[in-house]
C-alpha positions, 0 to 999 in steps of 0.5 A: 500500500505504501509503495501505491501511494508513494508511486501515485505521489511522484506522478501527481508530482510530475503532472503538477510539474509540467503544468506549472512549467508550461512557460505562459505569459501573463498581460493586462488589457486595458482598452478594447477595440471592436470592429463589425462590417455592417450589410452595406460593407461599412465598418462599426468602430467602438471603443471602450475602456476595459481591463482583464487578464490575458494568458499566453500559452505556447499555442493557446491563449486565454482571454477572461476564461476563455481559450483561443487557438493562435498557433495551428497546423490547420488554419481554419482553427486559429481564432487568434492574432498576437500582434507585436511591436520591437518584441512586445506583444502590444495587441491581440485580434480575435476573429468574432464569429459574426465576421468582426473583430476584437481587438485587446491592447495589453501591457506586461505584468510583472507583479500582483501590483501591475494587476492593482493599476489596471 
């Protein structure tokens, strides 16, 4: 039973291992831009002032819970954009499914504080 145990500890350890270590960055957004075409061919701009926590992942990123596919083999499963500027993710566009977009500006966070000012 001991050695049961033992075993079951060291993969729990393990997967808890990997999952910690998956290298995901964290980011605010703190402003969004959402685009829509209208039936004529115009576009609907709106801004607005709003703050959340954006993970990214190496092929994945989370947006407020939600996971978006940036990096696939197939191209009609990515949902997602990351647009960087001198080696800094500065915006992330995300196709919406009524054809628009979305787009969210992000900054760095390096600690709890960063997380505070947004």
């Amino acid at each position: 039973m001991t050695v049961v145990f033992i075993i079951a500890t060291v993969i729990l350890c393990v997967l808890l291992y990997k999952m910690l270590g998956q290298g995901e960055k964290t980011y605010a957004y703190t402003r969004t831009m959402t685009i829509s075409y209208r039936a004529d061919g115009s576009e609907q701009i709106s801004r607005m002032d709003e703050s959340g926590i954006v993970f990214v992942a190496p092929k994945t990123i989370t947006i407020d819970g939600s996971a978006y596919v940036y990096k696939s083999s197939d191209r009609k499963k990515i949902q997602a954009r990351l647009n960087y500027e001198g080696g800094h993710l500065k915006s992330i566009n995300l196709a919406l499914p009524n054809g628009g977009e979305k787009f969210y500006y992000v900054d760095k966070i390096n600690s709890v504080k960063d997380v505070m000012r947004h």
